[in-house]
Each structure stands twice: as C-alpha cells, then as structure tokens.
PDB file of N, CA, C and O in Angstrom:
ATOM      1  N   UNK A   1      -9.873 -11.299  -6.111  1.00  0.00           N
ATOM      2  CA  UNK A   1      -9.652  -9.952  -6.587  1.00  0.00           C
ATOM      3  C   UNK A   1     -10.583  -8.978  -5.863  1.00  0.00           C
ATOM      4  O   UNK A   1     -10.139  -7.878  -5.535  1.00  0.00           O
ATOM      5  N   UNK A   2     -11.826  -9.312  -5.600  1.00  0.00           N
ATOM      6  CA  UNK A   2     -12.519  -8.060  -5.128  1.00  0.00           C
ATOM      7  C   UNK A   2     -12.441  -8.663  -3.190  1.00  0.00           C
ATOM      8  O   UNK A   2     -13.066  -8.019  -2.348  1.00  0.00           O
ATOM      9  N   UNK A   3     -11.777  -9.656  -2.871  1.00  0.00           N
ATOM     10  CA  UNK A   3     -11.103  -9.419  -1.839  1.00  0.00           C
ATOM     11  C   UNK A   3     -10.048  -8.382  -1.254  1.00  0.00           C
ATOM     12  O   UNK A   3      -9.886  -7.754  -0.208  1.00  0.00           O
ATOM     13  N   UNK A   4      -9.388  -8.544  -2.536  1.00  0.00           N
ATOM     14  CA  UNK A   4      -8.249  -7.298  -2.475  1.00  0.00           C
ATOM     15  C   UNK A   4      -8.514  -6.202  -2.754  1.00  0.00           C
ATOM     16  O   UNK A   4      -7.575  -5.452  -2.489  1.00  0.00           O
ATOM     17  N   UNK A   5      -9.294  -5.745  -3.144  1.00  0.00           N
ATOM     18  CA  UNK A   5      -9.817  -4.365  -3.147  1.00  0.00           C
ATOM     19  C   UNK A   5     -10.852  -4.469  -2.500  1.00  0.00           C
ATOM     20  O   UNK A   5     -11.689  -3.972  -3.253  1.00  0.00           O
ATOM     21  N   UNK A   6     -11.558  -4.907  -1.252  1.00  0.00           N
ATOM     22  CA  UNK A   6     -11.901  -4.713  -0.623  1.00  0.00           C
ATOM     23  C   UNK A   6     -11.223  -4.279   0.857  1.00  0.00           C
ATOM     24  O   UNK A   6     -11.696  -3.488   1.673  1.00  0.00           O
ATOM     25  N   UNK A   7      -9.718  -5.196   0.968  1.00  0.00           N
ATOM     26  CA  UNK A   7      -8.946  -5.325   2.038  1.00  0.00           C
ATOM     27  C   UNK A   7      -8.553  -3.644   1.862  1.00  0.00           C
ATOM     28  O   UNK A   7      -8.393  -2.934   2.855  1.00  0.00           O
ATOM     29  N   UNK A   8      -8.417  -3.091   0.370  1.00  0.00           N
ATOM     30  CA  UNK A   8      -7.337  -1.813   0.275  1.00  0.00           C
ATOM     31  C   UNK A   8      -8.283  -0.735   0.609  1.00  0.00           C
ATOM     32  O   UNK A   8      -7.816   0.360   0.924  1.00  0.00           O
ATOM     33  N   UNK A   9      -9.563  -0.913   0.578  1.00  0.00           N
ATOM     34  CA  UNK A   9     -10.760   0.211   0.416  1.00  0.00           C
ATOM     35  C   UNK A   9     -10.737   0.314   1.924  1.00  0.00           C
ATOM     36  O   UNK A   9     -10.814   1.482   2.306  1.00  0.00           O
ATOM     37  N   UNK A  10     -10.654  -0.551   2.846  1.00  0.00           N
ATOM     38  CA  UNK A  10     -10.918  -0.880   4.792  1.00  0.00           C
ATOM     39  C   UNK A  10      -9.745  -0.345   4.830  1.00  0.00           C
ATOM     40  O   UNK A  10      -9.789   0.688   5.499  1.00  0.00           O
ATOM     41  N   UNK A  11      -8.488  -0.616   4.335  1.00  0.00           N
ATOM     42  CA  UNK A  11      -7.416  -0.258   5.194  1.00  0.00           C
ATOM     43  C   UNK A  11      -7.224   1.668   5.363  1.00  0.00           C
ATOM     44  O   UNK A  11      -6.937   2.306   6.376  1.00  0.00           O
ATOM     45  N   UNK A  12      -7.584   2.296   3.608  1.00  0.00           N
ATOM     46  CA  UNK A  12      -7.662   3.025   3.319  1.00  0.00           C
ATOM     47  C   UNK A  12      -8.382   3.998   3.980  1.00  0.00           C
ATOM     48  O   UNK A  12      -8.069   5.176   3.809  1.00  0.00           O
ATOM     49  N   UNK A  13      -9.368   3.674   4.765  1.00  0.00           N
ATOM     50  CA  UNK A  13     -10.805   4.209   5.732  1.00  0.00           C
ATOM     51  C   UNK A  13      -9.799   4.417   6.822  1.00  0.00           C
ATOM     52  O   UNK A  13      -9.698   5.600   7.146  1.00  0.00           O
ATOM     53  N   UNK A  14      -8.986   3.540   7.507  1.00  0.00           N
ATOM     54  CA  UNK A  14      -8.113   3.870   8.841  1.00  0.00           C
ATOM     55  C   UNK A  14      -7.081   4.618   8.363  1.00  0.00           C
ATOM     56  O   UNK A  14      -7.050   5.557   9.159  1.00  0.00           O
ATOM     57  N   UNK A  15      -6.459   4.745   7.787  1.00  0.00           N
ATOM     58  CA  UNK A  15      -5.475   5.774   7.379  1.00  0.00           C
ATOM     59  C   UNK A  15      -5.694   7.000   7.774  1.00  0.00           C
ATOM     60  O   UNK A  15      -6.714   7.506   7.307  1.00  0.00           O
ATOM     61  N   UNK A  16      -4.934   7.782   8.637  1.00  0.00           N
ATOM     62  CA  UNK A  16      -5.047   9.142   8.993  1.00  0.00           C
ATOM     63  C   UNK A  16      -4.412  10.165   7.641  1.00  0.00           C
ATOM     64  O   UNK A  16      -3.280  10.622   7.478  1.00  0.00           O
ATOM     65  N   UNK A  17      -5.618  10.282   6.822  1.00  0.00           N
ATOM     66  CA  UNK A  17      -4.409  11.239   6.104  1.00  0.00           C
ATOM     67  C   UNK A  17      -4.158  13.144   5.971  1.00  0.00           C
ATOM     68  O   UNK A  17      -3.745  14.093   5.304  1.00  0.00           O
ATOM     69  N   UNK A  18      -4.825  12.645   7.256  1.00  0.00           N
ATOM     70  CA  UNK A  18      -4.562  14.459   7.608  1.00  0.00           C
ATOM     71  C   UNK A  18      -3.121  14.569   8.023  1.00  0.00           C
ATOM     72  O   UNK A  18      -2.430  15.583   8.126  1.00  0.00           O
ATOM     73  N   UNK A  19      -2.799  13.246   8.250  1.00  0.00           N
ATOM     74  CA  UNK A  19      -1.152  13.864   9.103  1.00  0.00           C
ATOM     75  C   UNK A  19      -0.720  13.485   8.001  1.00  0.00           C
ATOM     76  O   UNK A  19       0.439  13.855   8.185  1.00  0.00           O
ATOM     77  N   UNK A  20      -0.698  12.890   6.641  1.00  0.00           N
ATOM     78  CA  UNK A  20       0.064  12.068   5.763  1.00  0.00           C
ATOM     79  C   UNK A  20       1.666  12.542   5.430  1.00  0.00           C
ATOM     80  O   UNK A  20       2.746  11.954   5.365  1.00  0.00           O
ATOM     81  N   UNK A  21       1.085  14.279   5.216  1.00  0.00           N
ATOM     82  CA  UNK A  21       2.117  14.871   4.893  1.00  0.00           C
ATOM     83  C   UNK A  21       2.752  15.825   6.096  1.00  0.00           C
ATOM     84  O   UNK A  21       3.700  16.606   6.010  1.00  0.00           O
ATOM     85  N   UNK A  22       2.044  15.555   7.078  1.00  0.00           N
ATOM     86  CA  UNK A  22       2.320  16.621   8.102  1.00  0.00           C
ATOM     87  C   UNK A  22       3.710  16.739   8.505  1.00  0.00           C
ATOM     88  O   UNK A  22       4.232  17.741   8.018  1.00  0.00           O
ATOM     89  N   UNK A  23       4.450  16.068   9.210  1.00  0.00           N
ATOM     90  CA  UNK A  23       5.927  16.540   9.543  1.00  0.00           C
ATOM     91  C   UNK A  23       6.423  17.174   7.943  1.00  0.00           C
ATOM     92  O   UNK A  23       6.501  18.386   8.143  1.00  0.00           O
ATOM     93  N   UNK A  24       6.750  16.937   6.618  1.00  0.00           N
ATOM     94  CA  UNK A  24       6.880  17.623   5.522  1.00  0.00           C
ATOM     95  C   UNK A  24       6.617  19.017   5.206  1.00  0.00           C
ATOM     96  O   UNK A  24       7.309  19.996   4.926  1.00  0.00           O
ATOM     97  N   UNK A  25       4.876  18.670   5.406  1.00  0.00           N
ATOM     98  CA  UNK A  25       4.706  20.592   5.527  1.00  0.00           C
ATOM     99  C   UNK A  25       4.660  21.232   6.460  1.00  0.00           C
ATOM    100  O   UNK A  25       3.836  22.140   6.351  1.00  0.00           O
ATOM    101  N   UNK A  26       5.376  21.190   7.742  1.00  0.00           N
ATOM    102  CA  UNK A  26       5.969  21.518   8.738  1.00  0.00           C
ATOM    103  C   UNK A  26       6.845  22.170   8.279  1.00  0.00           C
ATOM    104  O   UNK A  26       6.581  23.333   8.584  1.00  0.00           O
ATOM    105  N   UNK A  27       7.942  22.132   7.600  1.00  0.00           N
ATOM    106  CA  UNK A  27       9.193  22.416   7.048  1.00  0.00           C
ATOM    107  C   UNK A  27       9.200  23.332   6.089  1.00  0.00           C
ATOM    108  O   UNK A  27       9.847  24.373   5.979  1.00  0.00           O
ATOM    109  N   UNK A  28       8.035  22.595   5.089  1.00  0.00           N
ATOM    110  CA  UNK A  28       7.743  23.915   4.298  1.00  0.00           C
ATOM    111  C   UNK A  28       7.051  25.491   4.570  1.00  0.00           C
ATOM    112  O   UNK A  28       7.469  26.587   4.194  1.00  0.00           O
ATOM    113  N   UNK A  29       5.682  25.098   5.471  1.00  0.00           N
ATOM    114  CA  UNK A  29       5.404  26.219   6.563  1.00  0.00           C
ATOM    115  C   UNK A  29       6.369  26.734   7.129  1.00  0.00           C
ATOM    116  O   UNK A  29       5.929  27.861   7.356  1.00  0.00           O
ATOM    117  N   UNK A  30       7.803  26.700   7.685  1.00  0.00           N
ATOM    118  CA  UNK A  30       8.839  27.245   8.231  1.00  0.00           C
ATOM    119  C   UNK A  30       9.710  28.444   7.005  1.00  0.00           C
ATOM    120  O   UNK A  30      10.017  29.633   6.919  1.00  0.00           O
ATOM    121  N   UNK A  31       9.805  27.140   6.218  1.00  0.00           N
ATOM    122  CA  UNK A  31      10.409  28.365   4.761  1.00  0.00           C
ATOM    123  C   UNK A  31       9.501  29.311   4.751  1.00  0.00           C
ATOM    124  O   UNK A  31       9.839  30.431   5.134  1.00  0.00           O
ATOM    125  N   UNK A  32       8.174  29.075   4.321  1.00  0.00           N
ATOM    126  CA  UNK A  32       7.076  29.823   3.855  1.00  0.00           C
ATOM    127  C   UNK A  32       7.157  31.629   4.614  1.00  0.00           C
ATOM    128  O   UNK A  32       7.298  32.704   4.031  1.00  0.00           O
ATOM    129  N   UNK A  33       6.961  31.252   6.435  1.00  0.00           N
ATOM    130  CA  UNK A  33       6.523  32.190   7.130  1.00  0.00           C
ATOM    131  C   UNK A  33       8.410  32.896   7.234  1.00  0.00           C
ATOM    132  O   UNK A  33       8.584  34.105   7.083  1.00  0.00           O
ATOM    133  N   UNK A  34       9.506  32.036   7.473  1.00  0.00           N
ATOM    134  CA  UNK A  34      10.964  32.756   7.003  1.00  0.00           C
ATOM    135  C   UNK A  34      10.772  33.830   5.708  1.00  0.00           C
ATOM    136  O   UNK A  34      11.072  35.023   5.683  1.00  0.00           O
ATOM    137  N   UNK A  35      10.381  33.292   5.016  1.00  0.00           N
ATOM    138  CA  UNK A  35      10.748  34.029   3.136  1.00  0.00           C
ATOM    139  C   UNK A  35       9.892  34.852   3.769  1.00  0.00           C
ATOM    140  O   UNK A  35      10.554  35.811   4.164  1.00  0.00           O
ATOM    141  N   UNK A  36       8.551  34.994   4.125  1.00  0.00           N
ATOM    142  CA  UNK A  36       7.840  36.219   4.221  1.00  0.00           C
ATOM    143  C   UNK A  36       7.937  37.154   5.538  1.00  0.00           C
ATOM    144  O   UNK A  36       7.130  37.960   6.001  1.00  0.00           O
ATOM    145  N   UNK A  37       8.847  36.867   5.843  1.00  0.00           N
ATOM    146  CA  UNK A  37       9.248  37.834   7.486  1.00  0.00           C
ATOM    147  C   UNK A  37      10.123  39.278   6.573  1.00  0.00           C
ATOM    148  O   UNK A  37      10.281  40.420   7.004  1.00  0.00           O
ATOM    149  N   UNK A  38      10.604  38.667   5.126  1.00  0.00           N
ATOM    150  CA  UNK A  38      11.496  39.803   4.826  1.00  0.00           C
ATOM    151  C   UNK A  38      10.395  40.882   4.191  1.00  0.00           C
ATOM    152  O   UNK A  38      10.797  41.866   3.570  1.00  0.00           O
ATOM    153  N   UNK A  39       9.438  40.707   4.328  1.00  0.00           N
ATOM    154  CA  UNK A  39       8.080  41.985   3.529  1.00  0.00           C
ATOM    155  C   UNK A  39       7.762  41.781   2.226  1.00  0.00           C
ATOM    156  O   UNK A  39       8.520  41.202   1.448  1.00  0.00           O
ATOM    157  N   UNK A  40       6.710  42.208   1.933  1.00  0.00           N
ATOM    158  CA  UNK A  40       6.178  42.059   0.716  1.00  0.00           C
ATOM    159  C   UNK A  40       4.949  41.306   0.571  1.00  0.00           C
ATOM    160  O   UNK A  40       4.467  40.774   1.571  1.00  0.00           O
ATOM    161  N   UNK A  41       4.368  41.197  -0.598  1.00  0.00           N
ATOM    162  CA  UNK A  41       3.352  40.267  -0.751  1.00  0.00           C
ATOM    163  C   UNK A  41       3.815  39.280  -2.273  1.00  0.00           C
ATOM    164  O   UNK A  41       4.604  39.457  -3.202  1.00  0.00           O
ATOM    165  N   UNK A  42       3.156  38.555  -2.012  1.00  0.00           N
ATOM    166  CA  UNK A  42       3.516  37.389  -2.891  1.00  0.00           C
ATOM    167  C   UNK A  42       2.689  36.339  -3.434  1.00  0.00           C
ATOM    168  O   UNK A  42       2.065  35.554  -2.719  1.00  0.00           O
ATOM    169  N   UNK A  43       2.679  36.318  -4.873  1.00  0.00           N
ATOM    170  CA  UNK A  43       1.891  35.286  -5.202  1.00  0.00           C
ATOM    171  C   UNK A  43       2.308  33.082  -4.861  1.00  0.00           C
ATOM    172  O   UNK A  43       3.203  32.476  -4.270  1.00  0.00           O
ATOM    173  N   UNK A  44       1.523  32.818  -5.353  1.00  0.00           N
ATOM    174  CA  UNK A  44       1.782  31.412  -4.896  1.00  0.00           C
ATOM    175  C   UNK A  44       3.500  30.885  -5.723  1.00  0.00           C
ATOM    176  O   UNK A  44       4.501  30.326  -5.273  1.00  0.00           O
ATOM    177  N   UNK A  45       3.043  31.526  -7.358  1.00  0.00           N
ATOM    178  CA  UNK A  45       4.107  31.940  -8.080  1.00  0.00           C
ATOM    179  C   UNK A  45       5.512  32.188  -7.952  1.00  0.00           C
ATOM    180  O   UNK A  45       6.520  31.614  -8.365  1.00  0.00           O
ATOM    181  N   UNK A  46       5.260  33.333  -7.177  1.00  0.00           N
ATOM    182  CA  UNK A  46       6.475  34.195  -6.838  1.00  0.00           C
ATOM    183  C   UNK A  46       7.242  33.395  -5.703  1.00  0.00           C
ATOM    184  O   UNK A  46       8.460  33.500  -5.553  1.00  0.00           O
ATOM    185  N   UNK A  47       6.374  32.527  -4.853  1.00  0.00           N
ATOM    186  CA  UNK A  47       6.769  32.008  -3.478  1.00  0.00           C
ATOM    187  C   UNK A  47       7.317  30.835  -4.081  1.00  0.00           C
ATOM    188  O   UNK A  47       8.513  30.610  -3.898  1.00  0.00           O
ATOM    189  N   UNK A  48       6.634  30.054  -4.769  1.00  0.00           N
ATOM    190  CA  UNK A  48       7.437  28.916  -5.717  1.00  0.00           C
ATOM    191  C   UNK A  48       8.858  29.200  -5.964  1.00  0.00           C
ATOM    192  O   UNK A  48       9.771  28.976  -5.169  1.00  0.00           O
ATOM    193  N   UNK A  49       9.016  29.974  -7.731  1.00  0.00           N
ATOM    194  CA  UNK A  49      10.013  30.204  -7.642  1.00  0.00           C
ATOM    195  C   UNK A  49      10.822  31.056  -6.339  1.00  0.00           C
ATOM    196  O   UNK A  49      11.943  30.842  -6.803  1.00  0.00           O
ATOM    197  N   UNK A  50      11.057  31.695  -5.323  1.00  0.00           N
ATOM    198  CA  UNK A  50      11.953  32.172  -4.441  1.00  0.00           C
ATOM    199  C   UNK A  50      12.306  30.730  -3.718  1.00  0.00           C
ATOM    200  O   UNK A  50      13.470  30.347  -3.839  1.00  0.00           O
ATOM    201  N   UNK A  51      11.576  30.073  -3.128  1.00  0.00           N
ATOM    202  CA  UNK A  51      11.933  29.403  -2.241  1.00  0.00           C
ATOM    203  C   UNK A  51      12.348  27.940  -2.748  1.00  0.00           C
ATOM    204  O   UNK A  51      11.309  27.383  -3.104  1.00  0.00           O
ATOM    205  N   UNK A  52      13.284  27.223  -2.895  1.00  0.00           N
ATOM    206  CA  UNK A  52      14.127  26.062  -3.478  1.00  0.00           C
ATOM    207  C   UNK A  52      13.093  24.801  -3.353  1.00  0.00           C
ATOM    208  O   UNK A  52      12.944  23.929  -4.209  1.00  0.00           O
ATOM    209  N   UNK A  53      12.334  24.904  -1.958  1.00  0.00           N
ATOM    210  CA  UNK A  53      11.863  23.411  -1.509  1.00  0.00           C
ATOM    211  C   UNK A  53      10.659  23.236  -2.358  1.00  0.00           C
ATOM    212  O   UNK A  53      10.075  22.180  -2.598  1.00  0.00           O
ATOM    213  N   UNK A  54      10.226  25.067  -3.001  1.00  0.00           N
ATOM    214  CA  UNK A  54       9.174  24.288  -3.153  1.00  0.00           C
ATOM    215  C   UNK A  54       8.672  24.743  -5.099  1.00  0.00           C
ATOM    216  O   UNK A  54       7.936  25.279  -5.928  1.00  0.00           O
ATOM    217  N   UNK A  55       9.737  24.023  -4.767  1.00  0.00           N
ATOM    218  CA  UNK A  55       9.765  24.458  -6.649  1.00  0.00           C
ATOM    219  C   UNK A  55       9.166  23.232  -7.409  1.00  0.00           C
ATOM    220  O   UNK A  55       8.485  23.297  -8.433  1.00  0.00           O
ATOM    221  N   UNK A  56       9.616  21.848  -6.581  1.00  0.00           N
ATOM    222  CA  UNK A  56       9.311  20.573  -7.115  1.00  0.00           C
ATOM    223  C   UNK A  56       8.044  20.063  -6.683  1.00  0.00           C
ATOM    224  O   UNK A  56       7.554  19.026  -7.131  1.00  0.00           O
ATOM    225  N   UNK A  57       7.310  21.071  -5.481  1.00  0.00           N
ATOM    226  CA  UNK A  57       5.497  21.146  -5.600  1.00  0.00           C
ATOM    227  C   UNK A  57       4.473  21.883  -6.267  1.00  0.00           C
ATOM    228  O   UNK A  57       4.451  23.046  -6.670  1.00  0.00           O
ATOM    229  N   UNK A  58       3.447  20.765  -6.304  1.00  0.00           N
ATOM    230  CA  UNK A  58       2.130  21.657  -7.453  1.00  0.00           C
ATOM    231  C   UNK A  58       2.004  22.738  -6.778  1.00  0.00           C
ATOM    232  O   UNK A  58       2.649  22.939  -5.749  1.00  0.00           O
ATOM    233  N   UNK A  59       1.460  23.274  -7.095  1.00  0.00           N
ATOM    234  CA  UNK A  59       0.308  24.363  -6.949  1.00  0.00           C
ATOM    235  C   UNK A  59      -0.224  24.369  -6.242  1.00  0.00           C
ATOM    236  O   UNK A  59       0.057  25.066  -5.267  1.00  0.00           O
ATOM    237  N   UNK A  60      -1.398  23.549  -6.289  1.00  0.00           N
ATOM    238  CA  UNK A  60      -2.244  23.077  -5.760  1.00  0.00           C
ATOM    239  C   UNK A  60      -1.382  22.381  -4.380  1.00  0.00           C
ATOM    240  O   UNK A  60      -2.056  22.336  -3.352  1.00  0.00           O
ATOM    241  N   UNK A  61      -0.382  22.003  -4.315  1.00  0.00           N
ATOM    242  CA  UNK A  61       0.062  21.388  -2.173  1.00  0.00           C
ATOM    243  C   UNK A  61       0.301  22.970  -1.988  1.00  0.00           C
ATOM    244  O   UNK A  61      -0.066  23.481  -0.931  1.00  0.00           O
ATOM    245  N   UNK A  62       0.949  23.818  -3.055  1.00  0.00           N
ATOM    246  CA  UNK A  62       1.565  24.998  -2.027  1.00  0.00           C
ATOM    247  C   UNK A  62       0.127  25.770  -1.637  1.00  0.00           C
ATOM    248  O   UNK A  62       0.260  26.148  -0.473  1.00  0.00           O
ATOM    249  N   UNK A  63      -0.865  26.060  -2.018  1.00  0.00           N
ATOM    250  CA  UNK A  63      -2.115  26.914  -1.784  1.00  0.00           C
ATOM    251  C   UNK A  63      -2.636  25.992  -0.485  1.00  0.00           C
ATOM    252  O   UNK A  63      -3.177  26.530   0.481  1.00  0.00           O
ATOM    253  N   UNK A  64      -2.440  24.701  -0.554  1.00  0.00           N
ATOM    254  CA  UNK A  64      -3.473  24.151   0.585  1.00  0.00           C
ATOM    255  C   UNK A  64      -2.582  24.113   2.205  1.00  0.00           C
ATOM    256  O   UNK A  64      -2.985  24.037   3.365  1.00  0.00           O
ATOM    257  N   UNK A  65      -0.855  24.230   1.424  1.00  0.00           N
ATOM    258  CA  UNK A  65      -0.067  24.662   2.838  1.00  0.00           C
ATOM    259  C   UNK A  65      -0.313  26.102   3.067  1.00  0.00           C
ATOM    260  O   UNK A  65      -0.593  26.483   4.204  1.00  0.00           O
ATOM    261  N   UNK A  66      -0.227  26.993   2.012  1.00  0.00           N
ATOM    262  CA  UNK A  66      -0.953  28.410   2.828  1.00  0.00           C
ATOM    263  C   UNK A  66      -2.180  28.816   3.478  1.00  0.00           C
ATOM    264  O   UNK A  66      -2.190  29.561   4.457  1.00  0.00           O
ATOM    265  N   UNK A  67      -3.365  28.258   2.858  1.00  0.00           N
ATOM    266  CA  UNK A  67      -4.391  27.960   3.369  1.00  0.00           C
ATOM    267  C   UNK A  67      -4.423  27.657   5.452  1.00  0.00           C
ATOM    268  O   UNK A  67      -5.090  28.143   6.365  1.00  0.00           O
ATOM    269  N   UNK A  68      -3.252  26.561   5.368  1.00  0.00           N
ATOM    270  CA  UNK A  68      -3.207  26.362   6.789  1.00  0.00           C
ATOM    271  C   UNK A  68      -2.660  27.187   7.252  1.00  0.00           C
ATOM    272  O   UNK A  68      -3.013  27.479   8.395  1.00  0.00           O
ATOM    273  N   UNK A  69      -1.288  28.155   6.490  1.00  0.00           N
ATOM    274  CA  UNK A  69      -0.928  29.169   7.267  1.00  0.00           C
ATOM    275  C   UNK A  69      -2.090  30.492   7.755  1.00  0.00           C
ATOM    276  O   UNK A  69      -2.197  31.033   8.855  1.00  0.00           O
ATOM    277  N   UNK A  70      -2.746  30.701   6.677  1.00  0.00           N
ATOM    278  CA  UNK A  70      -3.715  31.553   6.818  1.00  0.00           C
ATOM    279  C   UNK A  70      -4.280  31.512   8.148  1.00  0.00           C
ATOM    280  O   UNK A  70      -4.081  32.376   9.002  1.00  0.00           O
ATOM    281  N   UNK A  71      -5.266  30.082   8.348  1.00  0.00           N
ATOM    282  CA  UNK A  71      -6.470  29.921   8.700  1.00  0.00           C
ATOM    283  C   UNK A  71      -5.475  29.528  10.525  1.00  0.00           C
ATOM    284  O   UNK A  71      -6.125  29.453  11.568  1.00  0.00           O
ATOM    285  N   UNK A  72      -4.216  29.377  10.506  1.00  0.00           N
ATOM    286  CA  UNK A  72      -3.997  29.537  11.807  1.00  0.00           C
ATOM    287  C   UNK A  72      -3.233  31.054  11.876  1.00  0.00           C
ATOM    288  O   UNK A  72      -2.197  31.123  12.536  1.00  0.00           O
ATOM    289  N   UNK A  73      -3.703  32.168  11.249  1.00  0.00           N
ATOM    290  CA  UNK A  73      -3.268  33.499  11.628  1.00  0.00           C
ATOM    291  C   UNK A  73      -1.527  34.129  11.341  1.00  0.00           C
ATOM    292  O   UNK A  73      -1.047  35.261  11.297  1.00  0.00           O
ATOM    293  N   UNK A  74      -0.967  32.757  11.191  1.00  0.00           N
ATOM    294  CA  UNK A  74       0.364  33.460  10.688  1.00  0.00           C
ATOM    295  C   UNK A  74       0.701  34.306   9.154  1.00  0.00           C
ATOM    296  O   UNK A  74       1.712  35.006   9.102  1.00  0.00           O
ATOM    297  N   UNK A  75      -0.087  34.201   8.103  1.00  0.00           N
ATOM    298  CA  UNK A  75      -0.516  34.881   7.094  1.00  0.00           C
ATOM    299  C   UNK A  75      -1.547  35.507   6.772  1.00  0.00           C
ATOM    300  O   UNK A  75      -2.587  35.392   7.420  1.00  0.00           O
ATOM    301  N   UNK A  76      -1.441  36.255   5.748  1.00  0.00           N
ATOM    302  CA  UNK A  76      -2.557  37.324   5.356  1.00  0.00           C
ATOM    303  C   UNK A  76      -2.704  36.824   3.831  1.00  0.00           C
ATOM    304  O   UNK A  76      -1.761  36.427   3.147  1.00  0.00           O
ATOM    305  N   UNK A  77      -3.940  36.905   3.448  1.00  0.00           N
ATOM    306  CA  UNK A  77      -4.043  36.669   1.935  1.00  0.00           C
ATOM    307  C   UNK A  77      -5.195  37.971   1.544  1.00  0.00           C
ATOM    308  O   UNK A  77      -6.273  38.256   2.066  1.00  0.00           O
ATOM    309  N   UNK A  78      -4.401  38.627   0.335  1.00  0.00           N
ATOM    310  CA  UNK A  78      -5.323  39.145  -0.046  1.00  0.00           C
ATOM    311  C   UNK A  78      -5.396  39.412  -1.567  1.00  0.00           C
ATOM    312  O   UNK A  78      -4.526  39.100  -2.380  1.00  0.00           O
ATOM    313  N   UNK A  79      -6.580  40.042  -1.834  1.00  0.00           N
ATOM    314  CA  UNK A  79      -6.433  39.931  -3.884  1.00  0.00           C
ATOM    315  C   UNK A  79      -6.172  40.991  -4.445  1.00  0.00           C
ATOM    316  O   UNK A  79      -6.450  41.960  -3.739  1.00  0.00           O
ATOM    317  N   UNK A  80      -5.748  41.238  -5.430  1.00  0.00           N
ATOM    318  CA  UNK A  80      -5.533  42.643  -5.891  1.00  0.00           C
ATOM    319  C   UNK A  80      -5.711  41.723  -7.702  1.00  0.00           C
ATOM    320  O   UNK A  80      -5.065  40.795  -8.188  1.00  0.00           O
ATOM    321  N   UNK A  81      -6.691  42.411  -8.153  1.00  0.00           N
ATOM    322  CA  UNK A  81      -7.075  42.010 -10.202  1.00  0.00           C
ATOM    323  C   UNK A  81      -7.277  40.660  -9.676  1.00  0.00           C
ATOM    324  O   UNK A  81      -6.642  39.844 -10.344  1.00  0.00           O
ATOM    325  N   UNK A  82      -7.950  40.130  -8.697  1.00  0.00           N
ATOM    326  CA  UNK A  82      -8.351  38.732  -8.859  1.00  0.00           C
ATOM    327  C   UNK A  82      -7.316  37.517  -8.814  1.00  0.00           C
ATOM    328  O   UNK A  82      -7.572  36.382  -9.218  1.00  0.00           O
ATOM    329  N   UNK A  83      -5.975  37.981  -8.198  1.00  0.00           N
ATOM    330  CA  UNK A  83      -4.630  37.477  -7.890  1.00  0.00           C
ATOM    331  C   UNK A  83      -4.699  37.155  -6.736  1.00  0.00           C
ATOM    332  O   UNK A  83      -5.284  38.039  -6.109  1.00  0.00           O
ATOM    333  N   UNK A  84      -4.280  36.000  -5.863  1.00  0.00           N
ATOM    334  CA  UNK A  84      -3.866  36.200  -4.617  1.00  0.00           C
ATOM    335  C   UNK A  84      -2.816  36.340  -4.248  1.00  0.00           C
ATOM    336  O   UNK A  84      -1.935  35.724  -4.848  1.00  0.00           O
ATOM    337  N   UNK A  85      -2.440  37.217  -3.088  1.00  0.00           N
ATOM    338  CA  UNK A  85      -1.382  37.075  -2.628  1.00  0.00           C
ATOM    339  C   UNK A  85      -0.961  37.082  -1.390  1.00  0.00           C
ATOM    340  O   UNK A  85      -1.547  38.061  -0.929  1.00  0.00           O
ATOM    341  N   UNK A  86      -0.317  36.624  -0.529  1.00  0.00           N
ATOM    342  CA  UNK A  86      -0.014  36.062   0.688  1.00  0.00           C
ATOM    343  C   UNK A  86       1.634  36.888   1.601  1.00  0.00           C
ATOM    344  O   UNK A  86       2.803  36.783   1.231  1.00  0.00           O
ATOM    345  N   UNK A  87       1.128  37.588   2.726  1.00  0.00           N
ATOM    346  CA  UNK A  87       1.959  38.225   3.446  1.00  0.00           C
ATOM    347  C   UNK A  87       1.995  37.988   4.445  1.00  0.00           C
ATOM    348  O   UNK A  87       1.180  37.125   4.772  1.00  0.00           O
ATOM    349  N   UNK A  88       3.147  38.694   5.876  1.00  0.00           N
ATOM    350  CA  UNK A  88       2.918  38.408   6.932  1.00  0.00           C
ATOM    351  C   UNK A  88       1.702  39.005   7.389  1.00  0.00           C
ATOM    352  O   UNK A  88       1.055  39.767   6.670  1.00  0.00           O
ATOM    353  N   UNK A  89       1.296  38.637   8.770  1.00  0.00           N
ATOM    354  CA  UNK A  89       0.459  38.969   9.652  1.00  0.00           C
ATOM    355  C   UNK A  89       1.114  41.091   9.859  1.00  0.00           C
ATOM    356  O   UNK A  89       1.752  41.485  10.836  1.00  0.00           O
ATOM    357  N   UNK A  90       0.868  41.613   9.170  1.00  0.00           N
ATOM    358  CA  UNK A  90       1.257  42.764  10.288  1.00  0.00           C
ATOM    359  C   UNK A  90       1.970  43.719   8.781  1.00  0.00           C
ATOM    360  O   UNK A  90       2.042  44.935   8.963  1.00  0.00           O
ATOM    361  N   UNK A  91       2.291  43.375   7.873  1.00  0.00           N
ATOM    362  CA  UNK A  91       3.070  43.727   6.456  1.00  0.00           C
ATOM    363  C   UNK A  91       1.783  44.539   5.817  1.00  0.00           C
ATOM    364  O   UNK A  91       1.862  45.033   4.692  1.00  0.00           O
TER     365      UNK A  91
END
C-alpha cells in the first residue's frame, strides 16, 4: 500500500499539468476574446451565463482562463464597487 502511493506521488511529480487542460482552454479563450469583440465589460458572471461552453465551469477555471487572457494582453480587467470586470484590449 504505501508502495502505491508512493508509485502515484512520483508519477504525479512528472505530470505536466500546466498543459493538463490546455488544448480545452484554448477553445474557451477563443469564445471568451469572440463574445468580447462585440463591446462591453463583463463580469465573470455575465460571461458565464452568455457564453454556452462555459456555463458547466466553476468560477474559479473561468477567472484563471481570464487571468491568462489578461496577463497575455488580449483583455482588460478592471473594478468598478469592488467587481471585476473583463473587456477587450481597446473597449
């Protein structure tokens, strides 16, 4: 037994899981920066419900896929009452 959870703890260490979900939120990043080409700003909320794919994700995956949109420049986040909300580059 603590063979086997030793084997799962090593294998677990090689696992790349930065890409785990990557081709996935590829797709969703595509909806994301589409839905927001039409203007506006938008909460994580608002982007949930509008967009179909990502109704059946937490919260918490959709903020850490904007996060990447952010931090590579294709979005804007900003707060208004301590809200965030997320637009294009240029909106």
């Amino acid at each position: 037994m603590i063979a086997e959870h030793l084997s799962c703890i090593l294998i677990g260490a090689f696992i790349d899981k930065s890409d785990y979900f990557g081709s996935e939120n590829t797709v969703f990043k595509s909806e994301i920066v589409e839905f927001l080409n039409k203007g506006g700003k938008f909460s994580i909320s608002d982007l949930q419900n509008s967009i179909d794919s990502l109704k059946e994700l937490s919260n918490q995956r959709v903020s850490a896929i904007l996060k990447q949109l952010v931090d590579s420049g294709e979005v804007v986040k900003t707060y208004e009452k301590r809200k965030a909300f997320f637009s294009r580059v240029g909106d």
